[in-house]
C-alpha positions, 0 to 999 in steps of 0.5 A: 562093118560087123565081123565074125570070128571063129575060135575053139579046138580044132581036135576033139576026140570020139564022144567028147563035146566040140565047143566052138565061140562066135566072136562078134566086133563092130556090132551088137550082138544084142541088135545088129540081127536077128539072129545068129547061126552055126553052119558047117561043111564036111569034107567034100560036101555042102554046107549044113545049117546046125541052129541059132539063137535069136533075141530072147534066146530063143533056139533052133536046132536042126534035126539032123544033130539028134538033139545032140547040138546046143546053143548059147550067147554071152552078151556082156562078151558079144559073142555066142557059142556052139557045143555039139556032144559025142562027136564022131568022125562024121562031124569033122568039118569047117565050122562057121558062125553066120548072121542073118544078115550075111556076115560069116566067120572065116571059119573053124577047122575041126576034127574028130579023131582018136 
């Protein structure tokens, strides 16, 4: 069964950049989906779709980042990562990684503080 984990800081400074590393085990990063997603979820509201990279590393990137999101994967490591810069409070939330076909990390708990 393929897992999900999280890892990274879970406190980043205004203006800094979050960077976040989707660890994947019992599956290939390469076959086991299409693609591979970042989600989050601020406090007290829903959950939000960031991007993926997909085979061929291609990206997509929601909007609502201002360009501000990037997404990469290291396949030697089986694992993809998130970096979102110039953080504000704002993007204080649990952050997931997902794939396309279900799987979801426990998530990752971040804060942006001074």
């Amino acid at each position: 069964q393929v897992q999900l984990q999280e890892s990274g800081s879970g406190l980043v400074k205004p203006s800094q950049t979050l960077s976040l590393t989707c660890t994947v085990s019992g599956g290939s990063i390469t076959t086991n989906s299409y693609y591979w997603s970042w989600i989050r979820q601020p406090p007290g509201k829903g959950l939000e779709w960031m991007g993926a990279i997909a085979n061929g590393d291609r990206t997509y990137y929601s909007p609502s980042q201002r360009g501000r999101t990037s997404i990469s994967r290291d396949t030697s490591k089986n694992q993809f990562t998130l970096q979102l810069s110039s953080v504000t409070p704002e993007d204080t939330a649990v952050y997931y990684c997902a794939d396309a076909l279900g799987n979801w990390g426990q998530g990752n708990q971040v804060n942006v503080t001074s």
